[in-house]
C-alpha positions as semicolon CSV with decimal commas, in nm:
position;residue;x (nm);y (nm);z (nm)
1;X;11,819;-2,692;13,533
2;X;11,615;-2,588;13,868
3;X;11,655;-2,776;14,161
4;X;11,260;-2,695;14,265
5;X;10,992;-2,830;14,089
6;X;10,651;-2,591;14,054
7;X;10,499;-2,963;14,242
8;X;10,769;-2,954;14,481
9;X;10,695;-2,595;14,579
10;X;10,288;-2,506;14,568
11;X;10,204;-2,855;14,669
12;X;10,328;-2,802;15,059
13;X;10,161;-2,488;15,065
14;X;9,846;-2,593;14,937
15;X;9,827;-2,906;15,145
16;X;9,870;-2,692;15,483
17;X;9,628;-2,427;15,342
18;X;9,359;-2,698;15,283
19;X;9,474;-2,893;15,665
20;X;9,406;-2,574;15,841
21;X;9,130;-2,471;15,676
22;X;8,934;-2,826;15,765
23;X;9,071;-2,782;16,062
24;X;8,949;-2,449;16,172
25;X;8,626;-2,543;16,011
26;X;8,594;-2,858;16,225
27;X;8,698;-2,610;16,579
28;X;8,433;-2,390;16,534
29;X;8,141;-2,637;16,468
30;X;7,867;-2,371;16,549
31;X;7,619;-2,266;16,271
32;X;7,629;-1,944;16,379
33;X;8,031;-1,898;16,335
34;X;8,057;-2,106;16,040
35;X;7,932;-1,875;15,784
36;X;8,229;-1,574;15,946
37;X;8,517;-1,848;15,921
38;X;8,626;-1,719;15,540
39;X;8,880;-1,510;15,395
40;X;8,803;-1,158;15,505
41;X;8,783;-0,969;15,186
42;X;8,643;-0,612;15,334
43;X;8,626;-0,496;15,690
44;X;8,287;-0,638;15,769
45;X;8,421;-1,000;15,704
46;X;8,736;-0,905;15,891
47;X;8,515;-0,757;16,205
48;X;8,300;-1,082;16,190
49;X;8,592;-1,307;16,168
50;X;8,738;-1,121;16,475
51;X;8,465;-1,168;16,660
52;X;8,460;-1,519;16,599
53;X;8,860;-1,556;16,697
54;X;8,827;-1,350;17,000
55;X;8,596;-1,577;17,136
56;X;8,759;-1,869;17,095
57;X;9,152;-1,746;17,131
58;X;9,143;-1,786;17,459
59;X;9,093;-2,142;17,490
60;X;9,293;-2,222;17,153
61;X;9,534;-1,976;17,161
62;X;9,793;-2,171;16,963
63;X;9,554;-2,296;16,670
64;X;9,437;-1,947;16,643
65;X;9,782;-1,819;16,575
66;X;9,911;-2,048;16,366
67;X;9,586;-2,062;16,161
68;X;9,676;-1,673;16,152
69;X;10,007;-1,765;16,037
70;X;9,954;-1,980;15,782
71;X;9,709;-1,779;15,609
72;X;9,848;-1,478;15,597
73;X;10,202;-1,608;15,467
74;X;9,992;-1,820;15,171
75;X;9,806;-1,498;15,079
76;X;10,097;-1,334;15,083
77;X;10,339;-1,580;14,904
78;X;10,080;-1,630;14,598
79;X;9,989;-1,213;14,575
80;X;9,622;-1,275;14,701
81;X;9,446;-0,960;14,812
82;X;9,350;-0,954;15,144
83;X;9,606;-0,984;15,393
84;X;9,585;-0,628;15,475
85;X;9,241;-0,714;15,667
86;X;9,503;-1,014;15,835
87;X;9,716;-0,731;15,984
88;X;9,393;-0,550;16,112
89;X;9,289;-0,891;16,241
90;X;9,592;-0,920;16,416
91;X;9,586;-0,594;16,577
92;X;9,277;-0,679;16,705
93;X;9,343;-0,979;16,839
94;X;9,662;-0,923;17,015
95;X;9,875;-0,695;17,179
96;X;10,048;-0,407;16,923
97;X;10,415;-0,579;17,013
98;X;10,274;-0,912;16,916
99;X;10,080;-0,815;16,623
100;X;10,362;-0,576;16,505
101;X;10,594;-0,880;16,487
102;X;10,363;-1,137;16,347
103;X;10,253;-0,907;16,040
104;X;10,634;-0,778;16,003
105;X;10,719;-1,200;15,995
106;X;10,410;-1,280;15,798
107;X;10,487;-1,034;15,528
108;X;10,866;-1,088;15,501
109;X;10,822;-1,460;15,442
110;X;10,539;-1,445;15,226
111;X;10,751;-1,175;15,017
112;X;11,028;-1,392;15,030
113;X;10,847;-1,742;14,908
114;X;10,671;-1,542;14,633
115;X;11,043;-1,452;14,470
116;X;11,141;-1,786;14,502
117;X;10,805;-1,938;14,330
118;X;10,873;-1,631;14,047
119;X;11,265;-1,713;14,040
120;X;11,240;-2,105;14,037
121;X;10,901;-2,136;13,860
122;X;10,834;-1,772;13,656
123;X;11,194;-1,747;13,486
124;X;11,137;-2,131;13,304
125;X;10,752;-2,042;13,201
126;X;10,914;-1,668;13,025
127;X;11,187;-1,805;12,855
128;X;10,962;-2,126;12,720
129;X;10,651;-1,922;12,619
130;X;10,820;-1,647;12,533
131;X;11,172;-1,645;12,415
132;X;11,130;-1,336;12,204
133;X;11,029;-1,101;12,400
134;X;11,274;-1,246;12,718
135;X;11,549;-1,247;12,481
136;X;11,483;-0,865;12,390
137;X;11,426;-0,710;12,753
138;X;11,760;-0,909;12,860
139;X;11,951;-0,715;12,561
140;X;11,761;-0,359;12,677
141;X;11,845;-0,478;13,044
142;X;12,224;-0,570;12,922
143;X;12,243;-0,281;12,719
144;X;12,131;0,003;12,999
145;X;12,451;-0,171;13,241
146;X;12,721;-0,124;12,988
């Protein structure tokens, strides 16, 4: 009936996530900076992280960003708190035109890959677990139109 699979659709995702995350781990190999390279879940985190980044954007400026990138869309597309320290992060590390456009780009494609994973994957797990209560909002739903 779907075209997508739930394998076809988390498993690229989750394969970059884990790539980037070896890889960012195996960029900055100093003790010191290993224990800030994390998901920034308050500002501290997202200060030391920036800290961390701003040293080292200048000579990978490219694995920075995408690393950036990636991140914030896969927070974003599977509803994980945090990528509102990502968009201070951003602003910190670049210009406002630049950051402006990469959060605005980050968030609309995250958005948009989390309706797809609820529209291809959510709609088949509702109407299998429950077919009840689907069945019953779809006549309220149907019945608020007409």
């Amino acid at each position: 009936m779907y075209l997508l699979s739930y394998y076809s659709l988390t498993f690229p995702y989750i394969f970059n996530f884990l790539c980037i995350c070896f890889s960012t781990f195996v960029l900055y190999s100093s003790r010191d900076e290993k224990k800030f390279i994390k998901l920034p879940w308050n500002i501290t985190d997202a200060q030391n992280l920036g800290r961390v980044l701003e040293k080292h954007k200048d000579r990978h400026k490219v694995e920075v960003f995408v690393s950036l990138v990636f991140v914030y869309i896969f927070l974003q597309s599977f509803a994980i708190p945090g990528s509102i320290f990502l968009s201070i992060l951003s602003g910190f590390l670049y210009p406002f035109p630049l950051a402006l456009s990469l959060v605005c780009f980050c968030s609309a494609t995250g958005a948009s890959v989390c309706y797809l994973i609820s529209f291809f994957l959510g709609r088949g797990l509702v109407y299998k677990f429950f077919p009840e209560q689907a069945a019953k909002y779809a006549a309220l739903v149907s019945e608020s139109f007409h």
